[in-house]
KOLKOL-867066 format. One record per residue (C-alpha): residue in one letter; x negated, y, z. Coordinates in nm, 2 decimals. Example, Ala and Ser with C-alpha at 12.3 -4.5 7.8 and 13.67 -1.06 7.14 Angstrom:
+------+--------+--------+--------+
: code :   east :  north :     up :
+------+--------+--------+--------+
:    A :  -1.23 :  -0.45 :   0.78 :
:    S :  -1.37 :  -0.11 :   0.71 :
+------+--------+--------+--------+
This chain:
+------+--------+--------+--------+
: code :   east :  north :     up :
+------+--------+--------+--------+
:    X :  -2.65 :   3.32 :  -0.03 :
:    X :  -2.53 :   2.96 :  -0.14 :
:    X :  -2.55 :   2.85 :   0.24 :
:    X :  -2.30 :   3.12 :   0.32 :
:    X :  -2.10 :   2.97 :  -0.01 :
:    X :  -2.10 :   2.61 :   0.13 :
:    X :  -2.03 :   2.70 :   0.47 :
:    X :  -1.72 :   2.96 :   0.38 :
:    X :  -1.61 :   2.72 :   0.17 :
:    X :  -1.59 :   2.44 :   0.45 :
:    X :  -1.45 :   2.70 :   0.64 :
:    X :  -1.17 :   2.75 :   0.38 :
:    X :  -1.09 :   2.38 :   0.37 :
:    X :  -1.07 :   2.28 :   0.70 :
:    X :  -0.78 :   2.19 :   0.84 :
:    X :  -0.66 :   2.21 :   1.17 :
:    X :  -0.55 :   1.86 :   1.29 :
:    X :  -0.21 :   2.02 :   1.43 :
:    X :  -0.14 :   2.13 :   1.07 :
:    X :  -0.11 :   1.76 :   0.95 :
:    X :   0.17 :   1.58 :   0.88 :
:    X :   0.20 :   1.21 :   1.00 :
:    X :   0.10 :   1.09 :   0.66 :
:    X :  -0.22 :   1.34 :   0.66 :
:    X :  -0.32 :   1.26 :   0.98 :
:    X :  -0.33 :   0.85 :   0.92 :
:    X :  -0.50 :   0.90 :   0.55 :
:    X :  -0.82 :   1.15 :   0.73 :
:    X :  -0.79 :   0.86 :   1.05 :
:    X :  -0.83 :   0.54 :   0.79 :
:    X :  -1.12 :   0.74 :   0.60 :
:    X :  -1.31 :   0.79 :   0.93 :
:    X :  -1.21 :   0.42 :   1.03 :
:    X :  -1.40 :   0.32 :   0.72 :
:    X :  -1.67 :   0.53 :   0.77 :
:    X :  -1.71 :   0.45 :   1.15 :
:    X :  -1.73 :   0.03 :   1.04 :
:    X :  -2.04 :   0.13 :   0.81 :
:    X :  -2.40 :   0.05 :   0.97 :
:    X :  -2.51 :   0.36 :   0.93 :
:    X :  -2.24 :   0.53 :   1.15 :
:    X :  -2.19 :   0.29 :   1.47 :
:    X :  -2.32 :   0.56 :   1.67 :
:    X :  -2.17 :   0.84 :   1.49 :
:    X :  -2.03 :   1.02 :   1.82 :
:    X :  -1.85 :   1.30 :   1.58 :
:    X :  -1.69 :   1.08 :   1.36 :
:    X :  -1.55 :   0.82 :   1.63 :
:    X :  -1.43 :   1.22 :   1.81 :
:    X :  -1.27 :   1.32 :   1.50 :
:    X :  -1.13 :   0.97 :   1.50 :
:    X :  -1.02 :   0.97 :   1.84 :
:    X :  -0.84 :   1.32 :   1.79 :
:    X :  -0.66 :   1.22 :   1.47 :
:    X :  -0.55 :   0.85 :   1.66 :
:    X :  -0.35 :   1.09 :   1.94 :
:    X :  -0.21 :   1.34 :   1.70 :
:    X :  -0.07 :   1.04 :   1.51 :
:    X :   0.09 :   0.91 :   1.84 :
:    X :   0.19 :   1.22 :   1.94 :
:    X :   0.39 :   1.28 :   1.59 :
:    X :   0.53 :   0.93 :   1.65 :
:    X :   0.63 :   1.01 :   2.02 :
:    X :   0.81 :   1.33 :   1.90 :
:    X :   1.02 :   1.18 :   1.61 :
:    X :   1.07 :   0.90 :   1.83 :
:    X :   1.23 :   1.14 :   2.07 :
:    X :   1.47 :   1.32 :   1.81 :
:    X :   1.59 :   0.97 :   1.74 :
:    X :   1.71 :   0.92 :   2.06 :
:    X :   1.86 :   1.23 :   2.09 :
:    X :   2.02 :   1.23 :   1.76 :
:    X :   2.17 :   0.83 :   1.87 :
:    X :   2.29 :   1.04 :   2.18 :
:    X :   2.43 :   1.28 :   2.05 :
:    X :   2.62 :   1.05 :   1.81 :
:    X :   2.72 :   0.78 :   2.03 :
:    X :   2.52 :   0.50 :   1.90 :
:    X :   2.33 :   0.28 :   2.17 :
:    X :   1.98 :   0.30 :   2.18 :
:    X :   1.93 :  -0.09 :   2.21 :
:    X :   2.09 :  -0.11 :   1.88 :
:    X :   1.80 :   0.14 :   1.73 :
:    X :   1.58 :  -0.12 :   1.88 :
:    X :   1.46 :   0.15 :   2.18 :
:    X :   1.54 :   0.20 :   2.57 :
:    X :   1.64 :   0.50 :   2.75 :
:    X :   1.30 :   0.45 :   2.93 :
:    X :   1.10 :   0.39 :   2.68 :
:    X :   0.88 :   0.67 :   2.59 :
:    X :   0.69 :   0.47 :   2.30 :
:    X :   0.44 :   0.25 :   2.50 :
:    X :   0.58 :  -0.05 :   2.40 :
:    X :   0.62 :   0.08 :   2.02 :
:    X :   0.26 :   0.26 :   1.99 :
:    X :   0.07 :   0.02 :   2.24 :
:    X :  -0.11 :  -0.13 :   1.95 :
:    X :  -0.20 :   0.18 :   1.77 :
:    X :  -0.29 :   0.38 :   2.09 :
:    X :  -0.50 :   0.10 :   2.22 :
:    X :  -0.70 :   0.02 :   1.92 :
:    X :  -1.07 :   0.08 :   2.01 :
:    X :  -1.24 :   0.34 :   1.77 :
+------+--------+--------+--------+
């Protein structure tokens, strides 16, 4: 009975990664970070997958609001070199860093 308890309740509490905000997303992705640089878990190959998923939905929130900026600037006239982006630039030179940071 309490194993059906503890798993319903991870069950319950689980969240899927789509669900999380930006701010979420990079709080769960620093935890695992932390955990990942403990002895223990160098070799933790769910925790550095977890990681790895939370690392791309954080770009991929980035590369979305990134992407309403410009159209918003568009939309109102303002250049996008004065927003500090390109009309090419589809956040590589932006999220290089964070999407190339090994796990």
């Amino acid at each position: 009975m309490s194993i059906i308890l503890i798993v319903l309740t991870k069950l319950y509490f689980m969240t899927d990664i789509n669900d999380l905000s930006f701010d979420e997303a990079m709080a769960q992705l620093e935890e695992k970070i932390s955990l990942l640089e403990k002895e223990e878990n160098y070799n933790n190959q769910k925790l550095y997958e977890e990681a790895v998923a939370l690392k791309e939905h954080c770009a991929s929130l980035l590369n979305k609001e990134r992407e309403d900026i410009k159209k918003v600037a568009k939309e109102n006239n303002i250049s996008l070199s004065d927003i500090g982006l390109s009309e090419d630039d589809e956040g590589a030179k932006e999220s290089s860093s964070a999407s190339d940071v090994v796990l």
